[in-house]
BAKOLTOR-960540 format. One record per atom (N, C-alpha, C): x, y, z. Coordinates in steps of 0.1 Angstrom, whole numbers, plus 2048, in hexadecimal, padded with zeros to 3 digits. Layout:
<sites>
XYZ
...
</sites>
This chain:
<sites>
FADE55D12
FA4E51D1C
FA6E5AD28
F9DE5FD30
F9BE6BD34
F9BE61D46
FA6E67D4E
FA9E5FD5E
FA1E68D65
F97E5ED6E
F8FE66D78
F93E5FD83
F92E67D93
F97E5ED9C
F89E66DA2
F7FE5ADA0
F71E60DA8
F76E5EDB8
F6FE67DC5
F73E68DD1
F67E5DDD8
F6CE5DDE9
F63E54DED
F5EE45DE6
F52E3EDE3
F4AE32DE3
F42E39DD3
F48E43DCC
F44E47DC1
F4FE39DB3
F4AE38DAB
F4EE2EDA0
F4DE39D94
F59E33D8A
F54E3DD7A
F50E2CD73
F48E30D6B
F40E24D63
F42E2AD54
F47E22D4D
F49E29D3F
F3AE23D32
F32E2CD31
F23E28D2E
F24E1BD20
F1BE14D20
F1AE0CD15
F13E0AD0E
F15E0BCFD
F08E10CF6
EFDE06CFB
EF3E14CF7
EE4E0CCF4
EE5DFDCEC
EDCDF2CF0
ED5DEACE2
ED5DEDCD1
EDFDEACCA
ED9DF1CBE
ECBDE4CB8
ECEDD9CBC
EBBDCFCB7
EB6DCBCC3
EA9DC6CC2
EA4DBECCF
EA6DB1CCE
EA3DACCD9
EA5D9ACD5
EA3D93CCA
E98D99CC7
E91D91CB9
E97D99CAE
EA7D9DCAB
EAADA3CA5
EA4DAFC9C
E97DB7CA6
E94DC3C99
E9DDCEC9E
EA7DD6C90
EAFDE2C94
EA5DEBC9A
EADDF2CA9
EA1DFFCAA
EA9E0BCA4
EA2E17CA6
EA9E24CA1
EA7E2BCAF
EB1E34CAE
EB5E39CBB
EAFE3FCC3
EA1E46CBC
E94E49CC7
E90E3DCCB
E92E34CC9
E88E28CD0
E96E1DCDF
E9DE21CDE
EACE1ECE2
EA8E1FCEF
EABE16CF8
EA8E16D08
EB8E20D0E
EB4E27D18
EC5E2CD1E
ECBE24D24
EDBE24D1F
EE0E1AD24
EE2E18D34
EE0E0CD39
EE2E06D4B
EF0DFCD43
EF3DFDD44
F07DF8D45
F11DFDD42
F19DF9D44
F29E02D45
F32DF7D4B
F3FDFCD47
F48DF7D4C
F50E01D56
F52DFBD61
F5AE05D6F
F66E07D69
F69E16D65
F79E1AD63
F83E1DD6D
F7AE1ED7A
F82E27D87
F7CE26D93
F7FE25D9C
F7AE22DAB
F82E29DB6
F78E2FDBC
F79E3DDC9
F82E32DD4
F83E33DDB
F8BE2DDE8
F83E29DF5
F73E29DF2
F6BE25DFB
F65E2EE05
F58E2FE07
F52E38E12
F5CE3BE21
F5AE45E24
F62E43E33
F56E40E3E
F5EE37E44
F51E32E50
F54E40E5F
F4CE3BE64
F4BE48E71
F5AE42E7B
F62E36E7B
F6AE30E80
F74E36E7B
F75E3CE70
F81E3DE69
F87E38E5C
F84E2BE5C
F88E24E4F
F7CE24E44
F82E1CE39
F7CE1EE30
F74E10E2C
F6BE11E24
F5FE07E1F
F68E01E14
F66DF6E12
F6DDF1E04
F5FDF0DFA
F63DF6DF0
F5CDF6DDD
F5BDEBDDC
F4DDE3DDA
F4EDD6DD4
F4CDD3DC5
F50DE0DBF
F53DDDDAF
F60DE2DA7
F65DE0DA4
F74DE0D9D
F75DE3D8E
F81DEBD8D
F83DEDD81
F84DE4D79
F7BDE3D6B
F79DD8D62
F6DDD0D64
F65DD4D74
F56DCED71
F4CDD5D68
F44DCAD63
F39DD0D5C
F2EDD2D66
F27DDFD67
F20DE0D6D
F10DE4D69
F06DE2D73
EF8DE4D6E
EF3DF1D77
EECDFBD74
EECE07D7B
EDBE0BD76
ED8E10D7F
EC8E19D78
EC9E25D70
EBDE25D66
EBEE2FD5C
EBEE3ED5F
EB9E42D6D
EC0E53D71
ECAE4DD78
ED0E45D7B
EDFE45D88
EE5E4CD81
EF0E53D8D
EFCE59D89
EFEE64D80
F05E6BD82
F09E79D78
F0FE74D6A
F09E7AD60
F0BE7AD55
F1BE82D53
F24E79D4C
F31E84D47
F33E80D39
F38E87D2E
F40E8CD24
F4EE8DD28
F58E87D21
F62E8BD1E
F6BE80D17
F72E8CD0D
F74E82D01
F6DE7ECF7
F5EE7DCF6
F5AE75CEE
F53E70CF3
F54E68CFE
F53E5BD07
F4AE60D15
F3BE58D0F
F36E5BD21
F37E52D29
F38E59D35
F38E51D41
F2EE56D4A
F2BE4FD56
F26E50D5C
F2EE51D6C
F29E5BD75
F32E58D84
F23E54D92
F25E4CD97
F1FE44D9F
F23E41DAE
F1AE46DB5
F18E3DDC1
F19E2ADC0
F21E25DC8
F23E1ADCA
F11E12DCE
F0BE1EDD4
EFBE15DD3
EF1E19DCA
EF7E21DBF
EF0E1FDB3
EF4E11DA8
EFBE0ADAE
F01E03DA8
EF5DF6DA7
EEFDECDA3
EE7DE7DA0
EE9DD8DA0
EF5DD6D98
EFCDC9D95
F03DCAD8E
F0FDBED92
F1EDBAD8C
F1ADB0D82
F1CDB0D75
F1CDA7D6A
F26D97D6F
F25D91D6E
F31D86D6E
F32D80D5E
F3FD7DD5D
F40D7AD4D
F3CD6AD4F
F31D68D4C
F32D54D49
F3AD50D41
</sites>
């Protein structure tokens, strides 16, 4: 597993596959595959710096699942394994586990 310490109100999001059926159970094939909007946060920057001096607190944490838009954030490779690196207001929504 490949350690990123994104800087500032930046997040790493580790991407999560596409849908492989739709609701109504039909398998798709991978040209028809929406891009994935979720991930799980692997790493979190230390927060924007305010003009005061201090810092903004992240309101997502390593181990949330998150919902992001389909261009957000820089695409990365490594490993095997993509991720994604994100602005804290590309961030969309926090999953809660019911």
């Amino acid at each position: 597993m490949a350690k990123f310490k994104p800087l500032d109100d930046r997040i790493v999001v580790q991407v999560l596959d596409a849908e492989e059926r739709t609701a109504g159970g039909i398998l798709l094939p991978d040209a028809a595959k929406e891009k994935p909007q979720r991930g799980t946060v692997t790493a979190v920057g230390p927060g924007r710096m305010l003009k005061n001096g201090t810092r903004a607190g992240v309101a997502v944490k390593q181990g949330d699942t998150v919902l992001f838009g389909k261009y957000a954030g820089t695409d990365v490779a490594v490993g095997g394994q993509e991720f994604k690196i994100l602005k804290e207001t590309e961030v969309l929504a926090r999953l809660d586990k019911a």
